[in-house]
N, C-alpha and C positions, 0 to 999 in steps of 0.2 A: 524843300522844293516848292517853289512857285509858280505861278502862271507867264510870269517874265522870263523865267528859264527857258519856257517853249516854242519852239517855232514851229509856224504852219506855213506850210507848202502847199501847193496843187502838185499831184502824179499825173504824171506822163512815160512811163516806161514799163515796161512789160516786167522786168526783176523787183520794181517799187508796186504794182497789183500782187506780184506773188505775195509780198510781204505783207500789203493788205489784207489779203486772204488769212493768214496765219493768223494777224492780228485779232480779224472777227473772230475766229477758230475756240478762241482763249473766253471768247463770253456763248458762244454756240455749238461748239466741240465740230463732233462730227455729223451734224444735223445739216445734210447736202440741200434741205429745203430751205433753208435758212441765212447759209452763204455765200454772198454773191460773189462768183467765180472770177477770176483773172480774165479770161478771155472778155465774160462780158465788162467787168469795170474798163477794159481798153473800150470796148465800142462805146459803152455810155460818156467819155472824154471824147471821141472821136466824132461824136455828133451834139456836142454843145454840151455837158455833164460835165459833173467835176468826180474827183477822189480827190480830197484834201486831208493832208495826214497832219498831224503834231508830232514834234519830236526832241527828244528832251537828250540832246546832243546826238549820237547818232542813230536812239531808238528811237524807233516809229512806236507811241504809245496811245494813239487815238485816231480812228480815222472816220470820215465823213463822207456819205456819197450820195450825191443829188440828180438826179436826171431831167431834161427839159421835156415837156409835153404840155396838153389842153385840159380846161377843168370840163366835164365829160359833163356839167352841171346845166353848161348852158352850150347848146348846141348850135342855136341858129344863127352865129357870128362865124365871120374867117375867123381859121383858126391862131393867126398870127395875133390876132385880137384878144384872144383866149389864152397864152401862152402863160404857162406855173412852171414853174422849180418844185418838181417833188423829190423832197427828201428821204432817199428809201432807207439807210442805216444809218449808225452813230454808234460806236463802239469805243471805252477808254478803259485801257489797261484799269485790274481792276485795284491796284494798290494807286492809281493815279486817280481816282473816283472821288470828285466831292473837292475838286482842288480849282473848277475853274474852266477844264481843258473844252469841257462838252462845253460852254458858254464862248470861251475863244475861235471856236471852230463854228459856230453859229455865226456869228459876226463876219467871218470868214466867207460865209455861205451868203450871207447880206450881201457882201461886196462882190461875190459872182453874181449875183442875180441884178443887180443896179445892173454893173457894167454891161450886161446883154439887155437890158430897156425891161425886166421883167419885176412886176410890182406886186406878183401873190408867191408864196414860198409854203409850197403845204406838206403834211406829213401825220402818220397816226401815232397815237400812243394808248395804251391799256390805261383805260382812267381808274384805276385800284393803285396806281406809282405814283406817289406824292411824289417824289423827290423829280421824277420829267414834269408832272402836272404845274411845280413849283418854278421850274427854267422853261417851260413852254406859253405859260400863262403871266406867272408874277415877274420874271425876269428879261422877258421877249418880248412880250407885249401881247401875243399871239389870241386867238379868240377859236371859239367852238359850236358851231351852228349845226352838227348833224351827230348820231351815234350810228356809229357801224355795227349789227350784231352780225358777231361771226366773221369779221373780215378776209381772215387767215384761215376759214374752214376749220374743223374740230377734228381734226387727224390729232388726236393721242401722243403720237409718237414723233410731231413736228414741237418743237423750241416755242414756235409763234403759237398756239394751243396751251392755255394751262389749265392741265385737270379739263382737257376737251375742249375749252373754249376759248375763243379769240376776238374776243369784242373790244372794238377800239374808239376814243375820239380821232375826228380829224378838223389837227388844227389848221387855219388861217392865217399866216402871217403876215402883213401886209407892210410891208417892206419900207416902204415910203409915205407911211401915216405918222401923224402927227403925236399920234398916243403912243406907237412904236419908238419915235424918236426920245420922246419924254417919257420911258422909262429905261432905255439903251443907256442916255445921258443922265439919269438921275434927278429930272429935274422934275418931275413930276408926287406931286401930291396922291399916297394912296388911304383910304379909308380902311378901318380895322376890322375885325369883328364884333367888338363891343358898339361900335358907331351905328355897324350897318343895324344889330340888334337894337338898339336904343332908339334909330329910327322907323322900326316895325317890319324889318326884314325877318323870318320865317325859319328854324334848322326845321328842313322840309323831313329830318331821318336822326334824331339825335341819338349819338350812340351811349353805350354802357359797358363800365369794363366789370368782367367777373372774372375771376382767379387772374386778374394779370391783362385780361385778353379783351381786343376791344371787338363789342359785340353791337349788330347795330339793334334801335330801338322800333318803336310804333313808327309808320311813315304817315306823313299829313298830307292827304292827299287836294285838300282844298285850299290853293294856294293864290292868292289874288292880290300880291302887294308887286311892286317895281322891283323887289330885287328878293330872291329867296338861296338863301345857302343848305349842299347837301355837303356831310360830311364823310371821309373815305378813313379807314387806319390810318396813324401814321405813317405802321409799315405792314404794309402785306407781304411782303415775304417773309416776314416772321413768324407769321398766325400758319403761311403756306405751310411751312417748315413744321411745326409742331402741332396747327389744328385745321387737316387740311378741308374736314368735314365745315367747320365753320368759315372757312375762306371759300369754298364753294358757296355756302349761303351767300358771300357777298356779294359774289359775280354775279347772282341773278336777282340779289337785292338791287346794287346800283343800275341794273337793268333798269328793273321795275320802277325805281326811283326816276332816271334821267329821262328817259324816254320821252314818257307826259309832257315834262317840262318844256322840252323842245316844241315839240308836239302842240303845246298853247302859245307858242311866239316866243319863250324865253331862249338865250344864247348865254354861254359861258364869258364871263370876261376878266375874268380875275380869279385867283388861289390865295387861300390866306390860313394861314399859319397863328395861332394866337393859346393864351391858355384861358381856357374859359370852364368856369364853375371848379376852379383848383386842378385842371389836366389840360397837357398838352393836346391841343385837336387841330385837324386840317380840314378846310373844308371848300369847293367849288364854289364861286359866287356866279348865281345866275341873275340874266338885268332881263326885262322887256325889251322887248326888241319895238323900238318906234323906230323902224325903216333907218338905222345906223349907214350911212356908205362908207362903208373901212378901203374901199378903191380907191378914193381921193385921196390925197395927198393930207385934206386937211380933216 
């Protein structure tokens, strides 16, 4: 099965939300905080939103939902001036994961947001998930200027909560930049890990693996070059899964890590993936922020 096989739609009927609904179900169960209900996916279509599904002949195996509103960041404009596409879920059947679908439905979500004049496309993700960090970041183009702690509140017993907490990046997507376009299209030049290293870039947290399990290291916390990379697991759900005592350390490790960073003017702009010192590692590249406008066009 391929990504050509797929087809993406917009929903517009009340029996294609119920199916949505089911479909989140399948990555969320019965976690009513978690799932956004039929009724509401009708109203958020009904006042400029989408639900865009995939469908790999007559299953619905992905679907996607965005809502129109204002970035709450800057206030003192109308607010038709202010207008985002926040992207609230993204769910793909899970035998369909890792084939393409979450990146076709993205693109998807581009071309609703152009066609209503709208040029930021925003949305959170848990920065401990390589694998969004990797299509948010390295594949979208998308960039990271604030950390949420706690976004989703620490109820236990909510999906958005793991092990109590819910601290999230929120990405930027800027729809109609020019570094969006040149990495959508592939035409764009990216730098490696060994480059950025070679050229006095920083592993602000380098990790260490013991029995198996990636553990992180000493943090540096003096950090003064143009571009410093922190590194996250591969996979955190795996460490969740068998050492959840050490996957809590990371939650408040990458805290502790990004924070600062932000905090002295750096901004995320890149994920890179590479093996370095003989192991596979993933790591956030953070740049200095010299006053970037990712608004323009160019």
């Amino acid at each position: 099965m391929g990504t050509t096989d797929i087809d993406i739609k917009a929903l517009s009927s009340l029996d294609e939300f119920f199916e949505a609904v089911d479909l989140q179900r399948t990555y969320w169960g019965n976690d009513t905080e978690s799932v956004v209900p039929a009724q509401m996916l009708h109203s958020i279509v009904e006042y400029g939103g989408h639900v865009l599904a995939a469908y790999d002949g007559p299953r619905m195996v992905g679907v996607l939902i965005g809502l129109i509103g204002t970035d709450s960041a800057v206030k003192d404009r109308p607010a038709m001036a202010n207008l985002v596409l926040g992207s609230k879920r993204m769910v793909v059947l899970p035998e369909y994961r890792g084939s393409g679908i979450g990146y076709r439905l993205k693109l998807a979500q581009r071309e609703h947001a152009r066609a209503l004049g709208i040029r930021l496309v925003t949305w959170t993700f848990d920065p401990l998930r390589s694998q969004n960090a990797y299509l948010n970041l390295r594949k979208l183009g998308g960039i990271v200027r604030d950390y949420k702690i706690n976004a989703y509140g620490t109820g236990g017993g909510s999906g958005l909560a793991k092990f109590g907490w819910s601290d999230r990046l929120r990405v930027q997507w800027w729809i109609t930049h020019r570094r969006v376009e040149e990495r959508l299209f592939g035409n764009r030049v990216d730098l490696q890990v060994n480059q950025y290293l070679e050229a006095g870039a920083a592993i602000v947290n380098p990790t260490l693996t013991v029995d198996g399990i990636t553990v992180y290291g000493e943090r540096y916390n003096d950090v003064n070059t143009s571009f410093a990379l922190v590194e996250i697991p591969l996979s955190f759900d795996a460490i969740a899964d068998t050492e959840p005592q050490i996957a809590q350390g990371w939650q408040m490790h990458i805290r502790e890590v990004m924070r600062p960073l932000f905090e002295h003017g750096y901004f995320i702009s890149d994920f890179l993936r590479s093996v370095v010192d003989g192991r596979d590692r993933v790591f956030y590249l953070f740049s200095a922020d010299y006053g970037f406008d990712f608004s323009s066009p160019q």
